[in-house]
N, CA, C and O of each residue as an XYZ file, in Angstrom:
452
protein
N     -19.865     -5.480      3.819
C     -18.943     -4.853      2.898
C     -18.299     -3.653      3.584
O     -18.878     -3.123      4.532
N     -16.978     -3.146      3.090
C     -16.383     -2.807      4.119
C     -16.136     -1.513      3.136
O     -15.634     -1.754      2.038
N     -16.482     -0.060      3.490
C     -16.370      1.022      2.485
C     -15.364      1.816      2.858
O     -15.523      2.494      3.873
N     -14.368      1.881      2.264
C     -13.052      3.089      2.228
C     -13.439      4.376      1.966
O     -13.892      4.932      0.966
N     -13.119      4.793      3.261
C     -13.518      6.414      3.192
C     -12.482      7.490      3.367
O     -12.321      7.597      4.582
N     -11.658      8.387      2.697
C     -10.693      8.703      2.872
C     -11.461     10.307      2.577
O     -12.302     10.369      1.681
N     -11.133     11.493      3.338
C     -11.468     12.969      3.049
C     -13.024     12.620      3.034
O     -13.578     12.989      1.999
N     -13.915     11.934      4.043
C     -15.546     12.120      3.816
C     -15.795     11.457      2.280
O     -16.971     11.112      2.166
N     -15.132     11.238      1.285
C     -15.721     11.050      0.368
C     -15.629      9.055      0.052
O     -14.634      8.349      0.214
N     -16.339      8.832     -0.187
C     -16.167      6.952     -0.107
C     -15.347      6.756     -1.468
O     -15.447      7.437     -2.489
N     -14.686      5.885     -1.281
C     -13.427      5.858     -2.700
C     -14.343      4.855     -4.318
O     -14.027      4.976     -5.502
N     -15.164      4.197     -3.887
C     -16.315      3.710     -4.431
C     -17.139      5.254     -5.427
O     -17.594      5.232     -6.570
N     -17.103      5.842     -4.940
C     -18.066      7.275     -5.565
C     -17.129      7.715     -6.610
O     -17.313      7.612     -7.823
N     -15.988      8.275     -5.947
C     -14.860      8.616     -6.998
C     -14.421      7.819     -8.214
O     -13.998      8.222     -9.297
N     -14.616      6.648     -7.789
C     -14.042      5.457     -8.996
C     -15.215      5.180    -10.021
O     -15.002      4.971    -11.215
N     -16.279      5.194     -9.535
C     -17.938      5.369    -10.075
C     -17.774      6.815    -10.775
O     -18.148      6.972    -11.937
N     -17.194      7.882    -10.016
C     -17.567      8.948    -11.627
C     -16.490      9.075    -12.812
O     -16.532      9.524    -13.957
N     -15.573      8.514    -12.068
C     -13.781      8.143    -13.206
C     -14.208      7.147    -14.066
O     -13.773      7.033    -15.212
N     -15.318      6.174    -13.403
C     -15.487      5.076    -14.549
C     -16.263      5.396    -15.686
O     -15.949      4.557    -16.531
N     -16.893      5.967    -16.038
C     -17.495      6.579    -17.242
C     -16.669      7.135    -17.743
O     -15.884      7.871    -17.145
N     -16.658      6.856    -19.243
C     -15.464      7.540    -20.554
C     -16.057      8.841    -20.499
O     -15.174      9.586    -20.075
N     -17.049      9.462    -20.700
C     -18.203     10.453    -21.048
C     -17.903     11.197    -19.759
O     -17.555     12.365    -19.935
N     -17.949     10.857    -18.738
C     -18.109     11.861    -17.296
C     -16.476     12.031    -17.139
O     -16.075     13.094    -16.664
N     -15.287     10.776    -17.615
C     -13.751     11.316    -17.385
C     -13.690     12.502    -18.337
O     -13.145     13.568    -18.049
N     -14.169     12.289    -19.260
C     -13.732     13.387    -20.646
C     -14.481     14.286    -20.065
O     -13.838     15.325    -20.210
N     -15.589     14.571    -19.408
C     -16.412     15.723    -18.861
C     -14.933     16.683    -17.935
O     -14.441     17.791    -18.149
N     -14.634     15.644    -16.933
C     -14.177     16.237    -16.014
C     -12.090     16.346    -16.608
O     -11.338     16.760    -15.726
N     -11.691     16.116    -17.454
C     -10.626     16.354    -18.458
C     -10.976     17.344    -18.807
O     -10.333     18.184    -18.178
N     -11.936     18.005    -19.754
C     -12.369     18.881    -19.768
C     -12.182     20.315    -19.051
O     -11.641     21.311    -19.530
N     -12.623     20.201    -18.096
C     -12.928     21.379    -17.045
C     -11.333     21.044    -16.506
O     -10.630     21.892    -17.055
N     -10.673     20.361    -15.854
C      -9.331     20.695    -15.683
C      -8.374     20.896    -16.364
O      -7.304     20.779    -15.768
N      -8.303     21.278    -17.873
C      -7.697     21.868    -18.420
C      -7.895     23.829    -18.565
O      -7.064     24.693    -18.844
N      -9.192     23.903    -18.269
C      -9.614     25.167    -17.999
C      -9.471     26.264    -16.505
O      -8.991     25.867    -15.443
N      -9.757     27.021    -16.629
C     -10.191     27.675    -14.710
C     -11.574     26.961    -14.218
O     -11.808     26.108    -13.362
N     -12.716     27.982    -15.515
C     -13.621     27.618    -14.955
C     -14.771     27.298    -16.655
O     -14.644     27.965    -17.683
N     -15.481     26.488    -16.523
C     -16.735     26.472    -18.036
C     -18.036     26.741    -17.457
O     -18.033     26.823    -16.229
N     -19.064     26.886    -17.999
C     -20.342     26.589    -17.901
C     -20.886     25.001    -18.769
O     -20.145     24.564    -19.650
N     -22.114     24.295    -18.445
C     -22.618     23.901    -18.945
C     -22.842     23.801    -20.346
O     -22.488     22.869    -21.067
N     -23.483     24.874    -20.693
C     -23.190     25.370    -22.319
C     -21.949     25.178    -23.172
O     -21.732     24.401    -24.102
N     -21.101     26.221    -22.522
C     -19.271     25.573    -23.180
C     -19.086     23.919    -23.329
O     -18.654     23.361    -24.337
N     -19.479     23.312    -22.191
C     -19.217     22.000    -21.779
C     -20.123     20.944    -22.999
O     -19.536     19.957    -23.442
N     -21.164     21.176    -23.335
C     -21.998     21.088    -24.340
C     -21.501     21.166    -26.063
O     -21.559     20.333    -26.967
N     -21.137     22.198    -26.020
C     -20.738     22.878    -27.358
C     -19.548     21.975    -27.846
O     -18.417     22.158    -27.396
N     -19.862     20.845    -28.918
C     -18.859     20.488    -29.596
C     -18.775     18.891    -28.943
O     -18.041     18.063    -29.482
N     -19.456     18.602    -27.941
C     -19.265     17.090    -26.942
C     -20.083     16.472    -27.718
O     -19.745     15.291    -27.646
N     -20.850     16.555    -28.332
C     -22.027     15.397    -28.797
C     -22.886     14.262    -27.928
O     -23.223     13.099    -28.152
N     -23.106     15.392    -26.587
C     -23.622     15.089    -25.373
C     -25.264     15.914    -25.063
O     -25.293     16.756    -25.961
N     -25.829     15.977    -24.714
C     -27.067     16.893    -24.609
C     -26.794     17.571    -23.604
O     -26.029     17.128    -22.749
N     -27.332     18.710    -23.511
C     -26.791     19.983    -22.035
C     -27.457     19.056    -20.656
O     -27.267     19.634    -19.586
N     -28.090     17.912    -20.564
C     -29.035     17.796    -20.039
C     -28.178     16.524    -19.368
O     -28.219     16.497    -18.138
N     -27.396     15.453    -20.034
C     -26.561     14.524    -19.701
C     -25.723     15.458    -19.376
O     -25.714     15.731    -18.176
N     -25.018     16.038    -20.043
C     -23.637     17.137    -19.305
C     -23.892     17.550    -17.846
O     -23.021     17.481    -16.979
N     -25.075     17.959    -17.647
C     -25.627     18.290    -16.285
C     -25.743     16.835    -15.748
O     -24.968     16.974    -14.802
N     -26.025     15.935    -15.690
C     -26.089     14.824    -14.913
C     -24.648     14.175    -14.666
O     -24.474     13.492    -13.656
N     -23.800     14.347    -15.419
C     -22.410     14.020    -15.369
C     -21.900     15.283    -14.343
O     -20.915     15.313    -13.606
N     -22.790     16.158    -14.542
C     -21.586     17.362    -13.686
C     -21.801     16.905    -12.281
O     -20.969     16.802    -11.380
N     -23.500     16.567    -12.266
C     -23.875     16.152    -10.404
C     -23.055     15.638    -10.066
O     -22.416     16.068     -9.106
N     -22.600     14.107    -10.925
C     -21.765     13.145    -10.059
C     -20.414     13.252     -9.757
O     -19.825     12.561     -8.925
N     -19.936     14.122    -10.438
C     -18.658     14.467    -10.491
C     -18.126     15.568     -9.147
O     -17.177     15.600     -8.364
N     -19.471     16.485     -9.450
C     -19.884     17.034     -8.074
C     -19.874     15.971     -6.322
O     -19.143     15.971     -5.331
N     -20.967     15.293     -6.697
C     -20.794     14.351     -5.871
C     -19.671     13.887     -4.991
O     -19.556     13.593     -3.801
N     -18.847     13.941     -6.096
C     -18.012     12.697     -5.836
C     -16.652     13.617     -5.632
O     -15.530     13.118     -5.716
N     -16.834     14.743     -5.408
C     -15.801     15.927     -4.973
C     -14.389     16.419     -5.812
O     -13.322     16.799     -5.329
N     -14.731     16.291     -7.059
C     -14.091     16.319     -8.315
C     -14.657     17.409     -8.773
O     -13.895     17.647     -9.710
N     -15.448     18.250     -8.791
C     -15.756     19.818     -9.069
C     -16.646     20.307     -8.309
O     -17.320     19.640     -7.523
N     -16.753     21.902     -8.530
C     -16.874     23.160     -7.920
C     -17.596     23.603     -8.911
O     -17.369     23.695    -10.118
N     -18.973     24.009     -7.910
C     -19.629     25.112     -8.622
C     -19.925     26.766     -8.044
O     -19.963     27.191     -6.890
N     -20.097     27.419     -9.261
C     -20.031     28.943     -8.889
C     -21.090     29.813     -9.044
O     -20.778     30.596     -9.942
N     -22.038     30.030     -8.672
C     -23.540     30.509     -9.526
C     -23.129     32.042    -10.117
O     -22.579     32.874     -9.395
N     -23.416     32.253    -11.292
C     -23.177     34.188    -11.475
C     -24.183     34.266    -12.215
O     -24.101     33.800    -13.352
N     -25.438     34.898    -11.750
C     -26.430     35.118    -12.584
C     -27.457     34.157    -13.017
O     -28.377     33.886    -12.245
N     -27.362     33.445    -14.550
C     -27.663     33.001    -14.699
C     -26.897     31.503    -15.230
O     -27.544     30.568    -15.701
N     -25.601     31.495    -15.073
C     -24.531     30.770    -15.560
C     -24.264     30.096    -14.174
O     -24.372     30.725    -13.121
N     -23.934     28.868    -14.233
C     -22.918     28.127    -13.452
C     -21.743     27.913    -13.561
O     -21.661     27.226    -14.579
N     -20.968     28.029    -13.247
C     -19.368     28.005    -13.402
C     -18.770     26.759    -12.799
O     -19.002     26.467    -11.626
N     -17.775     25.795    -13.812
C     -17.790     24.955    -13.001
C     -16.240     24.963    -12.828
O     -15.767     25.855    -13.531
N     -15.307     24.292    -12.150
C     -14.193     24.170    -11.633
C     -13.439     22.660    -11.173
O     -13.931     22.082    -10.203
N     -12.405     22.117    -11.782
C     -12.031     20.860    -11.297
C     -11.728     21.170     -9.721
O     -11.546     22.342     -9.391
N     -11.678     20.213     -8.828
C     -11.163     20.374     -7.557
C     -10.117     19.021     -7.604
O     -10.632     17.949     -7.287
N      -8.484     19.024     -8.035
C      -7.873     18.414     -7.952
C      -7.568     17.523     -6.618
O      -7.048     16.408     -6.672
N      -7.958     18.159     -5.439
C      -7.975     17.508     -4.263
C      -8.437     16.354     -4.129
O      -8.085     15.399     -3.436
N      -9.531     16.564     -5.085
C     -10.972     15.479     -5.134
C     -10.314     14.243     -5.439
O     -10.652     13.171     -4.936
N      -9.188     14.408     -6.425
C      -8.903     13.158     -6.496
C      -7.768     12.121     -5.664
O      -7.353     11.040     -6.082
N      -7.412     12.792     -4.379
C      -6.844     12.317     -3.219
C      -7.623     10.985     -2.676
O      -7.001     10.089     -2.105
N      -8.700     10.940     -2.847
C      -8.835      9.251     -2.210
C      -8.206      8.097     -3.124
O      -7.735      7.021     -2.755
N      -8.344      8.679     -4.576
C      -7.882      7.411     -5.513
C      -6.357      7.319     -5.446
O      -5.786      6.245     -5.632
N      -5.516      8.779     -5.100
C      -4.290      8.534     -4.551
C      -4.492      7.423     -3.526
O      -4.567      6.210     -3.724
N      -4.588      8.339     -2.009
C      -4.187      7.516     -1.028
C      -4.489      5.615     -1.105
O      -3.878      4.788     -0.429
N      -5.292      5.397     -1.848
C      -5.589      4.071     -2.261
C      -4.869      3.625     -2.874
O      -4.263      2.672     -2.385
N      -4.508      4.082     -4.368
C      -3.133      3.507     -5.147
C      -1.916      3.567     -3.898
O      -1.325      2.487     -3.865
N      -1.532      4.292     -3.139
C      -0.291      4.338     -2.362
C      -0.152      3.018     -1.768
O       0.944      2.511     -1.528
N      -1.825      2.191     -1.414
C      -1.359      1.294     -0.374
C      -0.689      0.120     -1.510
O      -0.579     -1.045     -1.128
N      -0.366      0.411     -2.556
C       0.052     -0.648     -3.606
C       1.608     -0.137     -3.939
O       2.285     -0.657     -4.826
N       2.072      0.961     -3.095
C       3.451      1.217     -4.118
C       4.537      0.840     -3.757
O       5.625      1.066     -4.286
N       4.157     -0.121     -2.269
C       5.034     -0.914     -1.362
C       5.179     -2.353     -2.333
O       6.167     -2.672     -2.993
N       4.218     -2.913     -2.237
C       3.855     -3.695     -3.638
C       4.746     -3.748     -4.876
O       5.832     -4.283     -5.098
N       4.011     -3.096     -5.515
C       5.687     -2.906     -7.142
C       7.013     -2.743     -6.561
O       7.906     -3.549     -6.821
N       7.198     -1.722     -5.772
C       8.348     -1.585     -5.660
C       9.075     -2.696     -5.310
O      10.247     -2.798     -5.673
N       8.469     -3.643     -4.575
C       9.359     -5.309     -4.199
C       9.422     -6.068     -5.480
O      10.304     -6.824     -5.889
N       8.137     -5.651     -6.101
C       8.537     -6.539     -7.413
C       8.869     -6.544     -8.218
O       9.105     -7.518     -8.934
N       9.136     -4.617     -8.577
C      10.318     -4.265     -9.623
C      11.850     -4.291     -8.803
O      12.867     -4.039     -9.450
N      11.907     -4.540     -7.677
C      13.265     -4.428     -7.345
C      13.545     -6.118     -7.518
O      14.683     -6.452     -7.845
N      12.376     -7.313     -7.272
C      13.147     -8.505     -7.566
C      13.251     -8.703     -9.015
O      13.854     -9.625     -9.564
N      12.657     -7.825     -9.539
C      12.774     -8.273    -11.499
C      14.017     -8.104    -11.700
O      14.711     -8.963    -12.245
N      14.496     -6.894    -11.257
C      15.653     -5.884    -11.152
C      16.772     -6.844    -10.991
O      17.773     -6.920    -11.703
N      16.419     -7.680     -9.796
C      17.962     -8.343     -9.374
C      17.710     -9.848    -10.092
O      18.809    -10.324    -10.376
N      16.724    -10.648    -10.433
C      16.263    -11.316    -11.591
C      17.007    -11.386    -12.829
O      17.783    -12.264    -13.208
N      16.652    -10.343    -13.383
C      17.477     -9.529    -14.768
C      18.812     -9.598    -14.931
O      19.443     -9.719    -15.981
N      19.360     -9.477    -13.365
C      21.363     -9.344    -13.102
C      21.378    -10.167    -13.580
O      21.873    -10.232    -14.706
N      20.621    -11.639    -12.712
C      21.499    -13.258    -12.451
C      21.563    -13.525    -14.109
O      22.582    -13.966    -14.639
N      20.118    -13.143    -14.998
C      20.359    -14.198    -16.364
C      20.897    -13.277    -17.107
O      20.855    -13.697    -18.264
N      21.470    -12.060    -17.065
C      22.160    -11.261    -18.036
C      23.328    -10.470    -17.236
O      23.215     -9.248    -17.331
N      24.490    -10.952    -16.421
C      25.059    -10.264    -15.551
C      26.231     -9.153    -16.597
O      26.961     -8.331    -16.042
């Protein structure tokens, strides 16, 4: 099996923490913000602080957030970069549509000129 690795991170990991509804809405979440804790992240999810933390690892993992220690709080942070492998992967497809919205395109002329 042949693993796509784009920025160190395997594109398999990234798509593994995007694929959970629960860990996307985790990480939706935190990029609408600067930064949350755990707790915030908790408050109002109908998640346990304890899954929230296991969703944060992988997300971590998988180079989609940033953590900040202050005290006794963790701070967490989207890292939009993170999601550059699932770019560069969609890109190798935009050669793709584009041939096949441009033959729909000229398709469309011939039966409706």
């Amino acid at each position: 099996m042949i693993r796509l690795m784009i920025g160190g991170i395997p594109i398999d990991t990234v798509m593994r923490a995007l694929g959970d509804p629960t860990r996307r809405a985790v990480f939706e979440r935190i990029s609408r913000v600067d930064e949350i804790t755990v707790v915030e992240l908790t408050r109002g999810s109908g998640v346990t602080q304890g899954a929230v933390s296991q969703h944060l690892k992988a997300l971590k993992r998988a180079g989609l957030v940033a953590e900040r220690p202050a005290g006794r709080n963790v701070y967490y942070r989207a890292r939009p970069e993170g999601l550059a492998p699932l770019f560069d992967w969609l890109s190798h497809y935009d050669g793709f549509w584009r041939e096949r919205f441009a033959n729909l395109r000229t398709l469309l002329k011939e039966i409706d000129p």
